[in-house]
PDB file as gemmi writes it, atoms N, CA and C in Angstrom:
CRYST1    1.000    1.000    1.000  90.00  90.00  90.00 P 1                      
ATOM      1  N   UNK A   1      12.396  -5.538  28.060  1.00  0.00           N  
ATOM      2  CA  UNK A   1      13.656  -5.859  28.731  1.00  0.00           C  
ATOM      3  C   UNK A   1      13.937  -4.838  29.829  1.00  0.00           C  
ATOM      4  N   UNK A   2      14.562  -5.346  30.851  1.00  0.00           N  
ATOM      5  CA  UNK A   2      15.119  -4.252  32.041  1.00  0.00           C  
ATOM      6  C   UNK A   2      16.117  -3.519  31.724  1.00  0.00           C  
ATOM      7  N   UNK A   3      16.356  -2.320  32.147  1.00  0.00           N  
ATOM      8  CA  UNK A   3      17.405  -1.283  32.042  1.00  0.00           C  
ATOM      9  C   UNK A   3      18.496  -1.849  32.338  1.00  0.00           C  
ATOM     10  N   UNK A   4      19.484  -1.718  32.446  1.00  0.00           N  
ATOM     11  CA  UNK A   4      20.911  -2.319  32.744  1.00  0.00           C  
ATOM     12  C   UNK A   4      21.030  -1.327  34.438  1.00  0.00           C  
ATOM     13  N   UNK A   5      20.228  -0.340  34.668  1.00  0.00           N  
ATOM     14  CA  UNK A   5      20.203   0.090  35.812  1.00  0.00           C  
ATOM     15  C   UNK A   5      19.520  -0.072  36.730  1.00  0.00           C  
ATOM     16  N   UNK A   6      18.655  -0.973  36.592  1.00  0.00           N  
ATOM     17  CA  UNK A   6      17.417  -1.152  37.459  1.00  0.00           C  
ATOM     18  C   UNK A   6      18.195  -2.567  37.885  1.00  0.00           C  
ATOM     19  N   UNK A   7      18.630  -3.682  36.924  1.00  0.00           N  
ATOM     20  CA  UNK A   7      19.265  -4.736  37.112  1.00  0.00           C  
ATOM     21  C   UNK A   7      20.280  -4.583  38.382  1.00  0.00           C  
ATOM     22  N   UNK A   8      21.255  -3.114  37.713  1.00  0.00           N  
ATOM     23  CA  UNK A   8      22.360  -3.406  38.631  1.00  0.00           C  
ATOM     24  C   UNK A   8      22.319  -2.718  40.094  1.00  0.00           C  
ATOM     25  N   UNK A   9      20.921  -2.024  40.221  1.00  0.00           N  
ATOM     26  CA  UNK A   9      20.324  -1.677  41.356  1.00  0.00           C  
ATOM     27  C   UNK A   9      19.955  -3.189  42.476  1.00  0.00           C  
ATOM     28  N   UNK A  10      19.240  -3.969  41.654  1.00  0.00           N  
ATOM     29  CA  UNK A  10      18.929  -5.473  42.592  1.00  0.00           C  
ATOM     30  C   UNK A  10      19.863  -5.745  43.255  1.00  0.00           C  
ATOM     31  N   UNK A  11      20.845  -5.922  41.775  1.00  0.00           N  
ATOM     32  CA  UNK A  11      22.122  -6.870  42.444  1.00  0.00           C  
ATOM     33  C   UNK A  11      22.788  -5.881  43.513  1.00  0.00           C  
ATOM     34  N   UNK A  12      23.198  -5.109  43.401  1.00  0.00           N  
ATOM     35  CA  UNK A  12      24.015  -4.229  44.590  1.00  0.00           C  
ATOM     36  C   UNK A  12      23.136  -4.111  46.220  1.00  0.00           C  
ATOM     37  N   UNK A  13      21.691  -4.113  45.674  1.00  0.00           N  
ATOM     38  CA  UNK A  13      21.089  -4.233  46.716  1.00  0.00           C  
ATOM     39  C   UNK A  13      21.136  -6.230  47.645  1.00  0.00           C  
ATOM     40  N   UNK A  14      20.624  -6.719  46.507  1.00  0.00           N  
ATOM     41  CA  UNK A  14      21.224  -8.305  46.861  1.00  0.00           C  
ATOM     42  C   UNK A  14      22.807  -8.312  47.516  1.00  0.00           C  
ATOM     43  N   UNK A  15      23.408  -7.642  47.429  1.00  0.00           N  
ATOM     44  CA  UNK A  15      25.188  -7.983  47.545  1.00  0.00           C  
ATOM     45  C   UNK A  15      24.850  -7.193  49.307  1.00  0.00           C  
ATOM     46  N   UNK A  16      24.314  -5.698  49.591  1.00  0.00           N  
ATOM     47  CA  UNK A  16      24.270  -5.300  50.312  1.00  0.00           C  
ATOM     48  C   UNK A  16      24.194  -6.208  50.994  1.00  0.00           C  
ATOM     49  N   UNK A  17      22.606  -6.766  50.965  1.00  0.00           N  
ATOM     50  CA  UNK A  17      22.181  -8.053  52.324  1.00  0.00           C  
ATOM     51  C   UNK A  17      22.816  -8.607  52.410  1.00  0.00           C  
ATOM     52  N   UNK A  18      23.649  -9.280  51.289  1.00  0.00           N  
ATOM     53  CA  UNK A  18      24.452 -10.714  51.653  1.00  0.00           C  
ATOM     54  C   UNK A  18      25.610 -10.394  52.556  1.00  0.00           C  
ATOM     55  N   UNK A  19      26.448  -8.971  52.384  1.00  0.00           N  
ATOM     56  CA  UNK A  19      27.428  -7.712  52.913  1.00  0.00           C  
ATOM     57  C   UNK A  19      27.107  -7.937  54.721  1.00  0.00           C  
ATOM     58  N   UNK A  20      25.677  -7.379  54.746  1.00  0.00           N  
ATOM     59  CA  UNK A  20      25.439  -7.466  56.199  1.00  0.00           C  
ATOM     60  C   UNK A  20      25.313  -9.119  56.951  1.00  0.00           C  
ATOM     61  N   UNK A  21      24.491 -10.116  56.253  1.00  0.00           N  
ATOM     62  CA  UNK A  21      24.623 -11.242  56.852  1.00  0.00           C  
ATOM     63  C   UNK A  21      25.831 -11.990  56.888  1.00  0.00           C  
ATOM     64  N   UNK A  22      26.829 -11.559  56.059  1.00  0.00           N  
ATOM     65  CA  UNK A  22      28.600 -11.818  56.588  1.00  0.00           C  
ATOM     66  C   UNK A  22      28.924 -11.908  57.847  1.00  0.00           C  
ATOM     67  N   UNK A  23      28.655 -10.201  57.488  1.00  0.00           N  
ATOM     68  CA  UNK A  23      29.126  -9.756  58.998  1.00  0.00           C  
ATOM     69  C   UNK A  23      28.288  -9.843  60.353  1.00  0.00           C  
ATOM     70  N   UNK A  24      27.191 -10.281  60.019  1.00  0.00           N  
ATOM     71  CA  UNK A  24      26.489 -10.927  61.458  1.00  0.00           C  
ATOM     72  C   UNK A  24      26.708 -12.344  61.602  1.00  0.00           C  
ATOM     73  N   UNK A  25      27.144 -12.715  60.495  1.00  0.00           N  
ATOM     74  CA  UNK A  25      27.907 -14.520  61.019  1.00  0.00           C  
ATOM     75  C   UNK A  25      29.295 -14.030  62.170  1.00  0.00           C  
ATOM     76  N   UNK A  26      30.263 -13.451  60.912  1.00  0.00           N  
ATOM     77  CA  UNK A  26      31.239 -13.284  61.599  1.00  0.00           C  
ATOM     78  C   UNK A  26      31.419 -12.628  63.460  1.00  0.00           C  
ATOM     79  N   UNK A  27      30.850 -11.341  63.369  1.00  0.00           N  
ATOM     80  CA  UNK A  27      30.770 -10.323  64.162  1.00  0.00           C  
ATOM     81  C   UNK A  27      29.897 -10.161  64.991  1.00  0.00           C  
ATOM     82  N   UNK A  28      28.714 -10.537  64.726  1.00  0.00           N  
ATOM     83  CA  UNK A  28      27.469 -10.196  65.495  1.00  0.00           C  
ATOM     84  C   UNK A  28      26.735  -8.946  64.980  1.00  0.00           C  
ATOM     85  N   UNK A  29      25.318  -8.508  65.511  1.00  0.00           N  
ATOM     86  CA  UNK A  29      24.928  -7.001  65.135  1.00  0.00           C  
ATOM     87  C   UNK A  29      25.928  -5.791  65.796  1.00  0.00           C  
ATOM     88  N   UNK A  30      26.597  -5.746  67.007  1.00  0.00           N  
ATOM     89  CA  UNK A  30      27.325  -5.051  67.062  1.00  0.00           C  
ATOM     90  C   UNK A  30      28.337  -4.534  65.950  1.00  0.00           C  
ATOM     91  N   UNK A  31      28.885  -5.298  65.557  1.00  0.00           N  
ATOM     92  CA  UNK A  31      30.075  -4.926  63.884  1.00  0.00           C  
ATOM     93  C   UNK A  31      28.768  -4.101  62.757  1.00  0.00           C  
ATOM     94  N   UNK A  32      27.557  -5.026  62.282  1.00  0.00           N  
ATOM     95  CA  UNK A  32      26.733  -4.161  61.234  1.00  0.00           C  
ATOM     96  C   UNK A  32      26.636  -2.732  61.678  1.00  0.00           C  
ATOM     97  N   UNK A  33      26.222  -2.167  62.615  1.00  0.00           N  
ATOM     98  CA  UNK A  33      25.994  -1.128  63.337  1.00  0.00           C  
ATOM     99  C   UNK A  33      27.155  -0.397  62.719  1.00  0.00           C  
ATOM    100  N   UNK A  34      28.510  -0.755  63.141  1.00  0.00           N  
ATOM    101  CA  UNK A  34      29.270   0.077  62.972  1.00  0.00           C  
ATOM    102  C   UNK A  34      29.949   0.015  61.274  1.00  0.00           C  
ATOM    103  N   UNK A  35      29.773  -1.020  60.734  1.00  0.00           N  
ATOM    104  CA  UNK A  35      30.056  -0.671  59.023  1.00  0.00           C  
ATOM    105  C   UNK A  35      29.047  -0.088  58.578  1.00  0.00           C  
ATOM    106  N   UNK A  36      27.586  -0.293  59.039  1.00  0.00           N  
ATOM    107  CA  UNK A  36      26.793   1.154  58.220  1.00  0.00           C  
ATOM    108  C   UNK A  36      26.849   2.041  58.698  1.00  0.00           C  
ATOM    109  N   UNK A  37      27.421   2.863  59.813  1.00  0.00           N  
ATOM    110  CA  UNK A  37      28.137   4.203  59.960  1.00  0.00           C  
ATOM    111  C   UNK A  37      28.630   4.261  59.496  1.00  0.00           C  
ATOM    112  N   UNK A  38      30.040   3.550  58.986  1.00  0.00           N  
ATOM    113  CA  UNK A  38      31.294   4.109  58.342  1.00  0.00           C  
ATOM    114  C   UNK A  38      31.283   4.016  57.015  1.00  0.00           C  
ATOM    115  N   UNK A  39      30.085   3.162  56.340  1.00  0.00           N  
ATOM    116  CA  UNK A  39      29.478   3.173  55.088  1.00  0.00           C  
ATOM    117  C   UNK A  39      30.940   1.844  54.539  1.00  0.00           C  
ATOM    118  N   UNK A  40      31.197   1.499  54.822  1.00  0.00           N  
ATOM    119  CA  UNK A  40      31.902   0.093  55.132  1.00  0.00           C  
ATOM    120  C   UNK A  40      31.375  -0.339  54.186  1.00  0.00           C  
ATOM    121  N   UNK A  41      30.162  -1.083  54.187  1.00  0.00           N  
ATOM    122  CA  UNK A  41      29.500  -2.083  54.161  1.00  0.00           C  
ATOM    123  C   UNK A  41      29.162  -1.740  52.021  1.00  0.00           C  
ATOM    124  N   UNK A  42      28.395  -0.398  51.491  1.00  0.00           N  
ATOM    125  CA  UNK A  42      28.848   0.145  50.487  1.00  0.00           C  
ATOM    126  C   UNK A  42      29.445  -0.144  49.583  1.00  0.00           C  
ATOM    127  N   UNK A  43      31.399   0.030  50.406  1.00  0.00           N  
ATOM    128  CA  UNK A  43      32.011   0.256  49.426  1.00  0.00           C  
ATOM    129  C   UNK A  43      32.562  -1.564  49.069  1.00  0.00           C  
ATOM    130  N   UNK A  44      32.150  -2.678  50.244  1.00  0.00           N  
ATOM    131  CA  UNK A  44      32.372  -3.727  49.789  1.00  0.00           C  
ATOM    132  C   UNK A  44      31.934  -4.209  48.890  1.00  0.00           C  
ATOM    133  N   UNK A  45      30.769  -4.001  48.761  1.00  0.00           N  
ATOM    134  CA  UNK A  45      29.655  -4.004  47.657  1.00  0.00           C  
ATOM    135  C   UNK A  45      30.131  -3.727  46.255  1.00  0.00           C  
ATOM    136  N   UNK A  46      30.339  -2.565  46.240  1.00  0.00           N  
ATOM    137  CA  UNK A  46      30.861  -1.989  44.790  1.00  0.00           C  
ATOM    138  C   UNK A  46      32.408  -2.916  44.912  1.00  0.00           C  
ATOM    139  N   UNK A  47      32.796  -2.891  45.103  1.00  0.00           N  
ATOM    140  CA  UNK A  47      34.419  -4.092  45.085  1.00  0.00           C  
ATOM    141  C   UNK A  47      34.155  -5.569  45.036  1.00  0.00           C  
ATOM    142  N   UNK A  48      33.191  -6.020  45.105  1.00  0.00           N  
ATOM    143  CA  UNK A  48      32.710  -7.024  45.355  1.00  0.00           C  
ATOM    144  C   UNK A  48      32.302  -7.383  44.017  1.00  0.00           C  
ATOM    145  N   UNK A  49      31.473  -6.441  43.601  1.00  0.00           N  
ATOM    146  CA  UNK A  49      30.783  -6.534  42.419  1.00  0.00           C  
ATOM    147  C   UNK A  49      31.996  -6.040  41.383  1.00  0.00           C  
ATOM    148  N   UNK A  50      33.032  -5.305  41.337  1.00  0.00           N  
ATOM    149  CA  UNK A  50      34.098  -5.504  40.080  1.00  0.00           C  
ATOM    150  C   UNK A  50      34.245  -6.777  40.276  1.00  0.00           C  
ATOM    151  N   UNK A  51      35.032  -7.067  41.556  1.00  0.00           N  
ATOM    152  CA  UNK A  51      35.669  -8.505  41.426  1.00  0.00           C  
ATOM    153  C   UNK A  51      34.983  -9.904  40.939  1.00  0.00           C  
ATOM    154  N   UNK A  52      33.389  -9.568  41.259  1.00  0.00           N  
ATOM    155  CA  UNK A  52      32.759 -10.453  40.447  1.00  0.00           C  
ATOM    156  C   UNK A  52      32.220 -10.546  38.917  1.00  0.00           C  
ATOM    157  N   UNK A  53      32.408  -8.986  38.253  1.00  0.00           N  
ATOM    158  CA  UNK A  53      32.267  -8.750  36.700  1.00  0.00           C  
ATOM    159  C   UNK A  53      33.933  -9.044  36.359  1.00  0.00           C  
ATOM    160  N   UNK A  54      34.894  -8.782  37.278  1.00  0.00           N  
ATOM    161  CA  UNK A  54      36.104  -9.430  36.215  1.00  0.00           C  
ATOM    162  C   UNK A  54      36.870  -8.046  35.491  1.00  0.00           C  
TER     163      UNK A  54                                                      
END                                                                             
């Protein structure tokens, strides 16, 4: 069986991508650029993922 950390490594990494292709629908690459400077992009991720464990 997988670690419960290796799992929740995928998914956060899965959420990342999905994080950035948002914001290149919405925004364009100009906006990604600037939420992975400001590490933006991160902390949606982790909020993303409570709001989806509940």
């Amino acid at each position: 069986s997988r670690s419960p950390s290796s799992i929740g490594s995928a998914l956060l990494f899965a959420m990342h991508g999905a994080t950035i292709l948002a914001v290149s629908r919405f925004g364009g690459d100009r906006e990604i650029d600037q939420v992975v400077d400001r590490g933006t992009a991160a902390e949606r991720a982790a909020l993303f993922w409570r709001w989806t464990m509940g």
